[in-house]
C-alpha positions in Angstrom: 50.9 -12.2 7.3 47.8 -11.1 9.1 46.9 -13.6 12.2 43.2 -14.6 11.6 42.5 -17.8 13.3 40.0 -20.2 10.3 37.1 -22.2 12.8 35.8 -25.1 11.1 32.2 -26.2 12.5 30.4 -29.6 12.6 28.0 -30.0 9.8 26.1 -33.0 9.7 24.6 -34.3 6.3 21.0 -36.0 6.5 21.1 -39.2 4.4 17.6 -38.9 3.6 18.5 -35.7 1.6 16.4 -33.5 4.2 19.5 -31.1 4.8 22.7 -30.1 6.0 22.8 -29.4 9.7 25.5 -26.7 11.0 25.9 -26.7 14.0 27.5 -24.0 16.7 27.9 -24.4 20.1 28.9 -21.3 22.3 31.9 -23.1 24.1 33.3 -23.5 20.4 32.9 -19.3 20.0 36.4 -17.9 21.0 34.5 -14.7 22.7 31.2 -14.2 24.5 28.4 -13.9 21.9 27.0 -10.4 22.3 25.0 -10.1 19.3 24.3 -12.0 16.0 23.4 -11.1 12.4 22.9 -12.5 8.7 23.4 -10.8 5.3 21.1 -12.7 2.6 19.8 -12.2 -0.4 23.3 -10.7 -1.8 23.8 -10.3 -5.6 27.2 -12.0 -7.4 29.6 -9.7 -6.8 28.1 -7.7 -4.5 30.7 -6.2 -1.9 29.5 -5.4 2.1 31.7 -4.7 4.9 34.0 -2.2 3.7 34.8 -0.6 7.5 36.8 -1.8 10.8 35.8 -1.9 13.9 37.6 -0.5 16.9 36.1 -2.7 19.6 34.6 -5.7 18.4 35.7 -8.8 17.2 33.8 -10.9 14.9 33.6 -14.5 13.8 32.5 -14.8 9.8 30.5 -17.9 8.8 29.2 -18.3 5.2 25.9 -20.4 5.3 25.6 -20.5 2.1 27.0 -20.0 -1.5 30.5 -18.4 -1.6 31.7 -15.0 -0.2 35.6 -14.0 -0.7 36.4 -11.9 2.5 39.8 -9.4 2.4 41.5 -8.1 5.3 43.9 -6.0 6.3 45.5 -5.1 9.2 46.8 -2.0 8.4 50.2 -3.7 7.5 49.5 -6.8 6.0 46.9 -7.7 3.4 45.0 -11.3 2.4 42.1 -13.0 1.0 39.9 -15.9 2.2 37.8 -17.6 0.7 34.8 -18.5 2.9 32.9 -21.7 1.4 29.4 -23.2 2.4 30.5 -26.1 4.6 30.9 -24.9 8.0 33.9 -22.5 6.5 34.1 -19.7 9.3 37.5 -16.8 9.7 38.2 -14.9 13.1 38.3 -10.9 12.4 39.5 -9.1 15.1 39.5 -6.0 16.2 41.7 -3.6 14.8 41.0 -5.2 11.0 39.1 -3.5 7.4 37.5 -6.3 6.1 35.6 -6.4 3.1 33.4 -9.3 1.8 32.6 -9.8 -2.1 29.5 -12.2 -2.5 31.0 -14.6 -4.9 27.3 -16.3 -6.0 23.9 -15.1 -6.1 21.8 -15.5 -2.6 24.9 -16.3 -0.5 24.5 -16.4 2.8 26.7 -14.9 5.5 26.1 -15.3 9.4 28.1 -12.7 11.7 28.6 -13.3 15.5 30.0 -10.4 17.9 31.5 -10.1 21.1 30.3 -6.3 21.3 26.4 -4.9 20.8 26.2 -2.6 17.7 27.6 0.7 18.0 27.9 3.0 15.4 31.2 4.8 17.4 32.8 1.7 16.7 33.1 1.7 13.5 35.8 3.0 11.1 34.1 3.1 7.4 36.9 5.3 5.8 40.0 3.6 4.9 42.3 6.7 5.0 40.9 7.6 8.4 41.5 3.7 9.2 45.0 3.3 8.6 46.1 6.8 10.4 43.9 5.3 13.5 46.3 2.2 13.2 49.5 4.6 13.4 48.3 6.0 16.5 46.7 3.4 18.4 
């Protein structure tokens, strides 16, 4: 069983139906926050991700709609399912993860301990799992 740790955030729902309010607050981050991005506008089905990074470590949030997000670690496989309220998944370092955008226009929000680096990166699976036999 792969060791991802699931982070659940405070949302706050406005009673005057104005909004949900997410909210997160650095100290609850388990890394320093390095850089931040957001995939929107992502068809059904639509899959993103698809690589591993060698360095960074990244904390999944789906803002909106419903994104199903597989990872492996080279020896053990599993599938999340990352939901709109607040639902957030831990990927370290050292993990392929692949995200399939379940509805139309979901919403995922990406936050990094590491700035981008393309040397980082591991986007061939093959090449992936012989870098996990040797490191």
């Amino acid at each position: 069983m792969l060791k991802l740790v699931k982070y659940k955030f405070p949302k706050m729902i406005d009673e005057e139906n104005q909004g949900v309010l997410h909210v997160f607050e650095s100290d609850k981050i388990p890394f320093p926050i390095k850089r931040i991005f957001t995939v929107v506008n992502a068809s059904a089905k639509s899959k993103r991700g698809e690589h591993a990074h060698k360095a960074c470590n990244q904390l999944l949030i789906c803002l909106s709609g419903e994104i199903e997000l597989f990872c492996d670690d080279g020896k053990n496989k599993e599938t999340f399912l990352l939901e709109s309220d607040g639902d957030s998944i831990g990927v370290p370092s050292g993990v392929w993860a692949e995200q399939t955008y379940n509805t139309n226009n979901s919403v995922l929000l990406v936050i990094c301990d590491k700035p981008f680096s393309e040397s980082d990166y591991i986007r061939d699976y093959d090449e992936f799992i012989k870098w996990k036999k040797i490191s």
